[in-house]
C-alpha positions as MATLAB code, in Angstrom:
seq = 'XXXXXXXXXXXXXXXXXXXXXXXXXXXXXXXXXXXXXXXXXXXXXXXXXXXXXXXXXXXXXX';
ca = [
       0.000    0.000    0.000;
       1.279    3.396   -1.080;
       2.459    5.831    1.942;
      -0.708    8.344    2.442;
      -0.097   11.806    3.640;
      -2.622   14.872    4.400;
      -1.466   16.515    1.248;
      -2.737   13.555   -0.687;
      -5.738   13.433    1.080;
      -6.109   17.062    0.218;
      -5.344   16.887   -3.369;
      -8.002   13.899   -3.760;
     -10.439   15.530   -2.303;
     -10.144   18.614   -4.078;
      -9.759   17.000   -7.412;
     -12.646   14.945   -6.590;
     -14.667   18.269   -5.309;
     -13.961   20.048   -8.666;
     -14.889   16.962  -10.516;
     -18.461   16.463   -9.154;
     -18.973   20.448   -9.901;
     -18.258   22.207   -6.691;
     -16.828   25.621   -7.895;
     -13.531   26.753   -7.350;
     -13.871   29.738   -4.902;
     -16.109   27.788   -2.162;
     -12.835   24.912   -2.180;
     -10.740   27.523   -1.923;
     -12.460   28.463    1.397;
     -12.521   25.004    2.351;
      -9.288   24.552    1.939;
      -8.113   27.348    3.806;
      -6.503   28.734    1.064;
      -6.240   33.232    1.437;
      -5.672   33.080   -2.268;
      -8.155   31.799   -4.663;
      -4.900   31.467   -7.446;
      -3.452   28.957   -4.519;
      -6.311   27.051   -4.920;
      -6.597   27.394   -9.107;
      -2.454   26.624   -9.252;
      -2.757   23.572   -7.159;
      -5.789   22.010   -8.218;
      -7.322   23.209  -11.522;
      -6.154   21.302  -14.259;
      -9.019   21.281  -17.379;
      -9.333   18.831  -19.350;
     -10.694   17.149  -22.484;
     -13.960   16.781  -21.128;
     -14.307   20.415  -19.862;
     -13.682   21.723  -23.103;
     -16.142   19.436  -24.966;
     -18.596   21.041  -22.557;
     -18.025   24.384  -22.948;
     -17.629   23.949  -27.030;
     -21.248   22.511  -26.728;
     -22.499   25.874  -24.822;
     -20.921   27.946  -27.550;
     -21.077   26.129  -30.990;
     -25.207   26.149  -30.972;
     -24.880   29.853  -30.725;
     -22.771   30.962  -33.366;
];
């Protein structure tokens, strides 16, 4: 079993907290973080998914 630390305990549940649509500036708070870009450096990482989504928001309209 890999060693398990606090920070990886963090980082999964943030990544799992942005994944299931919990916005960025309420984990941020959670977190403890007193700067949202802590929060967006650490833990924001978009990916292919979030861009098929916001394509699909956009496309229709143009």
């Amino acid at each position: 079993m890999p060693h398990v630390t606090v920070e990886n305990c963090r980082h999964s549940f943030a990544t799992s907290y942005l994944h299931a649509g919990g916005r960025v500036e309420d984990l941020s708070r959670i977190l403890g973080h007193s700067d949202i870009i802590t929060t967006y450096r650490r833990y924001v990482r978009p990916d292919g998914s979030d861009t098929a989504r916001g394509m699909a928001v956009v496309v229709p309209r143009v």
